[in-house]
C-alpha positions in Angstrom: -70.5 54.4 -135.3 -73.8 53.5 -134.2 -75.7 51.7 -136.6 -79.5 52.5 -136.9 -82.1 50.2 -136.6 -85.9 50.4 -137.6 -88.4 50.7 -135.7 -91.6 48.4 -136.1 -94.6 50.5 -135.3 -98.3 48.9 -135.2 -100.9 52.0 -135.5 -103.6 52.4 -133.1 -106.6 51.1 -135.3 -110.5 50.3 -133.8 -112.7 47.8 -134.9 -116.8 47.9 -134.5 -118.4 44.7 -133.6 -121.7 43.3 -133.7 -122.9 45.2 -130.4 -123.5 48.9 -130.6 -121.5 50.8 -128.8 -118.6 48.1 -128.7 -115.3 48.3 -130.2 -112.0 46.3 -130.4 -108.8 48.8 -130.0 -105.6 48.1 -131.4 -102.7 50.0 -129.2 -100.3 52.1 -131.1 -97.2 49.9 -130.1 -93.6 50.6 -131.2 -90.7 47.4 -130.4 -87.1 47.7 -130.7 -84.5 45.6 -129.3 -84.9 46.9 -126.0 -88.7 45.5 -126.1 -92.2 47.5 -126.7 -93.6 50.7 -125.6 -97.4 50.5 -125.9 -100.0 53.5 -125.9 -102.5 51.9 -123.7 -105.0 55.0 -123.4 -104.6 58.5 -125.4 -107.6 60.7 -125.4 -107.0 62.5 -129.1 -107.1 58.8 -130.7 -109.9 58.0 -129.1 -111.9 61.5 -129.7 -110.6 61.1 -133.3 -111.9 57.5 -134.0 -115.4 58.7 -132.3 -114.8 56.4 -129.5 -116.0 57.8 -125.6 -112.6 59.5 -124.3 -113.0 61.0 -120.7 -110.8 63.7 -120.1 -109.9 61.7 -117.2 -110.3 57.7 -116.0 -111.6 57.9 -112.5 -111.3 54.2 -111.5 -108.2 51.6 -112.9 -108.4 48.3 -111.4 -105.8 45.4 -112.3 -106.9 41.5 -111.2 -105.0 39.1 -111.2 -106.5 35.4 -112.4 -105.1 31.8 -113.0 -105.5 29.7 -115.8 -109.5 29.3 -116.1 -110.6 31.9 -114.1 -113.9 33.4 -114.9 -115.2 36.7 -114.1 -117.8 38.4 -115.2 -120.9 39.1 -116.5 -120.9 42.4 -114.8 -122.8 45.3 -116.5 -122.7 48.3 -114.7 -124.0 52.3 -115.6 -120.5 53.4 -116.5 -118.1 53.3 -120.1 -115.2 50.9 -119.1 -111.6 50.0 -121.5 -110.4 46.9 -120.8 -107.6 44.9 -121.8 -104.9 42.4 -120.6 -101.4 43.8 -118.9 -99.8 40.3 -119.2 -100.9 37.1 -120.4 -104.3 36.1 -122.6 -108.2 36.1 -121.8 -111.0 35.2 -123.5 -113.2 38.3 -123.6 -117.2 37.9 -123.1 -119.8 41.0 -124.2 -123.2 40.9 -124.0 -125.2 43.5 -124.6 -127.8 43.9 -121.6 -129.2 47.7 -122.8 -133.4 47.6 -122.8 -134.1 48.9 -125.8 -130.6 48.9 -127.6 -131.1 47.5 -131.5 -128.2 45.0 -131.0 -130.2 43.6 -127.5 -128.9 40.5 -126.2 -126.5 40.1 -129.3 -123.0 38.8 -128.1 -119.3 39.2 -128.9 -116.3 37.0 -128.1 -112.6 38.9 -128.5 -109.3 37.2 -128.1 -107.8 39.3 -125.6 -103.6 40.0 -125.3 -101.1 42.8 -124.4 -102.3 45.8 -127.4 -105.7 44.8 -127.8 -108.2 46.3 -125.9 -112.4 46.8 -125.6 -113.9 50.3 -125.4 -117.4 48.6 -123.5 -120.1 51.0 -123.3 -122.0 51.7 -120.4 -124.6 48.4 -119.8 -122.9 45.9 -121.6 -121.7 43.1 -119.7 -118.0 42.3 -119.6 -116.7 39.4 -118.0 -113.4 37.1 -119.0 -112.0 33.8 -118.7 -108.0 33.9 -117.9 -106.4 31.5 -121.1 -102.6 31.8 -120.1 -100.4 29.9 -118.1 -99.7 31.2 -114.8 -101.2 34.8 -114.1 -103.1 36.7 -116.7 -103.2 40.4 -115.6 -106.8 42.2 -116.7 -106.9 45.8 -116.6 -109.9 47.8 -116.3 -110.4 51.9 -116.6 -113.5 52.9 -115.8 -115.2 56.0 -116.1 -116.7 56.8 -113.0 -115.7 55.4 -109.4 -116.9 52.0 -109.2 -119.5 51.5 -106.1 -121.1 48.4 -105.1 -124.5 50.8 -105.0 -124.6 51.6 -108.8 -126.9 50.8 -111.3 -126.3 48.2 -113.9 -127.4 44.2 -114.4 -125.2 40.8 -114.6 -125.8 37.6 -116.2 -124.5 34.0 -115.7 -121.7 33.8 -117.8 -122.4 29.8 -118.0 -125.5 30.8 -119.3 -126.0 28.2 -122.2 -128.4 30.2 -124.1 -125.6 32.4 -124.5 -124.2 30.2 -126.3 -120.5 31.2 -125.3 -117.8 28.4 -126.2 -115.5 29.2 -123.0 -112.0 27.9 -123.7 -111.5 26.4 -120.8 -113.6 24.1 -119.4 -114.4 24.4 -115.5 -116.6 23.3 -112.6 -118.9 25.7 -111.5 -118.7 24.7 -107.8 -115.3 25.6 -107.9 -114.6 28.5 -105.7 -111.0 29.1 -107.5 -112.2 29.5 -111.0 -115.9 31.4 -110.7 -116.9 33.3 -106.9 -120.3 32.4 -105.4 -121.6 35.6 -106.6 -120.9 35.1 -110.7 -122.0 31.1 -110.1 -125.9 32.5 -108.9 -125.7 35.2 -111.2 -129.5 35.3 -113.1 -130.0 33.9 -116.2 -130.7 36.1 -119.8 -134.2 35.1 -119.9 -134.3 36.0 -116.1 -133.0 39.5 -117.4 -135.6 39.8 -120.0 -138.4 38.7 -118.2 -137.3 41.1 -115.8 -137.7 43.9 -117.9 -141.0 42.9 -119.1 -142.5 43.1 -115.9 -141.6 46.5 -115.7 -142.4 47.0 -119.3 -146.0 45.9 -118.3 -146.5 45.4 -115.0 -146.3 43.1 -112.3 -149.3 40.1 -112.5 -152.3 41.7 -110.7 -150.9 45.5 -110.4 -152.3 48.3 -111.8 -150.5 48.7 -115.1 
């Protein structure tokens, strides 16, 4: 006779953080002795818990990072999900919006397998890979990604960010952070940016 086992099941649950419009999933996740089936995406949970829910992803990127990797702080005009396939990250959010009430606020989540960030469009995501070996970061995105879209990055060694990366690395260091995240601008670049169009450029018209 075969004897029956329970199952453990975690619920899908979501949690609001300090940044409007950002939320930490838990994945539905049922385990056995076989392992764990996990609900990575499923649209009624997310429509149910108020949370954006396209009726269809139309981007899913995977990368692949070592130990201390850092990518990020990318901001484009487009809702993403993230979350790790395999291994651990240290998740980064900073809300870049003009005009949004939680403006330049920040928010660190402890990324692993069943927890995952619903990052609404213009706020900056970016991650430092904490595990050993390969730490697999998933992204769905919302629209096609396209190097010609709108959005903003920041430096994610930004000190005024005041962001306790894990790991500590060398920014010259072309295996932990590209060329292109190292000369990312600064926040107060970013905000000084948006004053000038705010205003107006010294000596223009506005």
């Amino acid at each position: 006779m075969c004897k029956s086992l329970a199952v453990p099941l975690i619920p899908f649950a979501v949690t609001p953080t300090d940044v409007d419009g950002l939320f930490v999933v838990r994945m539905k996740q049922i385990s056995d002795e076989r392992g764990i089936v996990r609900e990575f995406y499923r649209q009624s949970d997310f429509a149910a818990a108020g949370l954006p829910a396209p009726a269809q992803w139309s981007q899913l990127n995977v990368t692949e990072s070592s130990r201390g990797v850092i990518r990020g702080l990318h901001g484009e005009a487009m809702t993403k999900f993230v979350s790790v396939a395999a291994g651990s990250a240290f998740g980064v959010y900073l809300d870049a919006r003009e005009g949004s009430p939680t403006f330049a606020t920040v928010v660190t989540v402890e990324l692993k397998p069943g927890t995952g960030v619903v990052v609404s469009s213009g706020i900056c995501n970016g991650f430092q890979a904490t595990a050993p070996g390969v730490t697999q970061y998933a992204y769905c995105f919302d629209q096609e990604w396209s190097a010609t879209m709108t959005g903003v990055a920041v430096n994610a060694l930004d000190p005024a960010l005041g962001v306790a990366w894990p790991i500590g690395i060398d920014r010259s260091d072309r295996s932990l952070l590209s060329a292109k995240d190292a000369n990312l601008p600064l926040l107060a670049d970013l905000v000084a940016s948006l004053q000038r169009e705010v205003h107006g450029a010294p000596g223009s018209d506005h």
